[in-house]
C-alpha positions in Angstrom: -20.6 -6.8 -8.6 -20.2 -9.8 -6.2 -18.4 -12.9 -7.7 -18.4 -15.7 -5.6 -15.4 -17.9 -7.3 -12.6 -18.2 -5.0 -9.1 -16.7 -5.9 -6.8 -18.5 -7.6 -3.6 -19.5 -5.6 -0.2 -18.1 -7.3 1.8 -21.2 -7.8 5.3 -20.4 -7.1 7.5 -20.6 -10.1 11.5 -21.0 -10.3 14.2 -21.6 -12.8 14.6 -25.5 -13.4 17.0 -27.1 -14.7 15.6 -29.6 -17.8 16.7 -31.6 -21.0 15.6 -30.1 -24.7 14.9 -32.4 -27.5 17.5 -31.4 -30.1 15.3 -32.5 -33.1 13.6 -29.4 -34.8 9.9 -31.6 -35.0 10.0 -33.2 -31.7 9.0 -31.1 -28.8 10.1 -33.1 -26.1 11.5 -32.2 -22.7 11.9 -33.4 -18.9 13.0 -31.8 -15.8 16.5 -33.1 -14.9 15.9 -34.5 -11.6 13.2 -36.8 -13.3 15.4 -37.7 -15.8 17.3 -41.7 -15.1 20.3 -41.1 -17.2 23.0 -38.9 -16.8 22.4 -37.7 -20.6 19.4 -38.8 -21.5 17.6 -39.4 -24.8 13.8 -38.2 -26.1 11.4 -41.0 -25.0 9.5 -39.4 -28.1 11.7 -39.5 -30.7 15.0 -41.1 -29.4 17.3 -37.7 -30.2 20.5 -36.2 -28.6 18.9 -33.9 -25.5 20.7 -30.9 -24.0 20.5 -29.4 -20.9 19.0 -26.2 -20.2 16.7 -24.2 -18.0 13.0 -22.9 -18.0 10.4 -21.3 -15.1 8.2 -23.8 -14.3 6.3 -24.6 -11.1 8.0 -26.1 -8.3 7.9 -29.7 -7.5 9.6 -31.9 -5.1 10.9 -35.7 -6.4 10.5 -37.9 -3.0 13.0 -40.2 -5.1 16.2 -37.9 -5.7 18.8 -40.4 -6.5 17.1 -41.9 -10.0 20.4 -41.9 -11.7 22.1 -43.8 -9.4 19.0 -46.7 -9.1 19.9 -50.0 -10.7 18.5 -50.1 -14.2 16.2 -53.0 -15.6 13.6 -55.5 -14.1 14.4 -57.3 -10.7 13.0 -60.8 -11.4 
């Protein structure tokens, strides 16, 4: 039978480096080199977050240096 819906791409996947919400409810995580701090803390729930890994698609931050930026509001 003909089906006319086009393929779906594969999206290439790679090991990642992220932070893990430690808190047992919260499910929180973010890719490391979106993350501003050097140890960062949930934005959901404000606990401790370790670093880790997971497969997850790849994507490219145009801004690499976000942990070096100056914090706060320029005025």
């Amino acid at each position: 039978m003909y089906n006319r819906k086009k393929p779906l791409e594969e999206i290439p996947q790679a090991d990642a480096a992220i932070w893990e919400c430690t808190s047992d409810t919260c499910k929180g995580w973010m890719r490391d080199n979106f993350a501003f701090d050097n140890v960062p803390t949930c934005p959901i729930c404000a606990s401790e977050m370790v670093s880790t890994t997971r497969m997850l698609p790849l994507l490219e931050n145009s801004n690499s240096n976000l942990k070096t930026m100056p914090k706060g509001n320029r005025i």
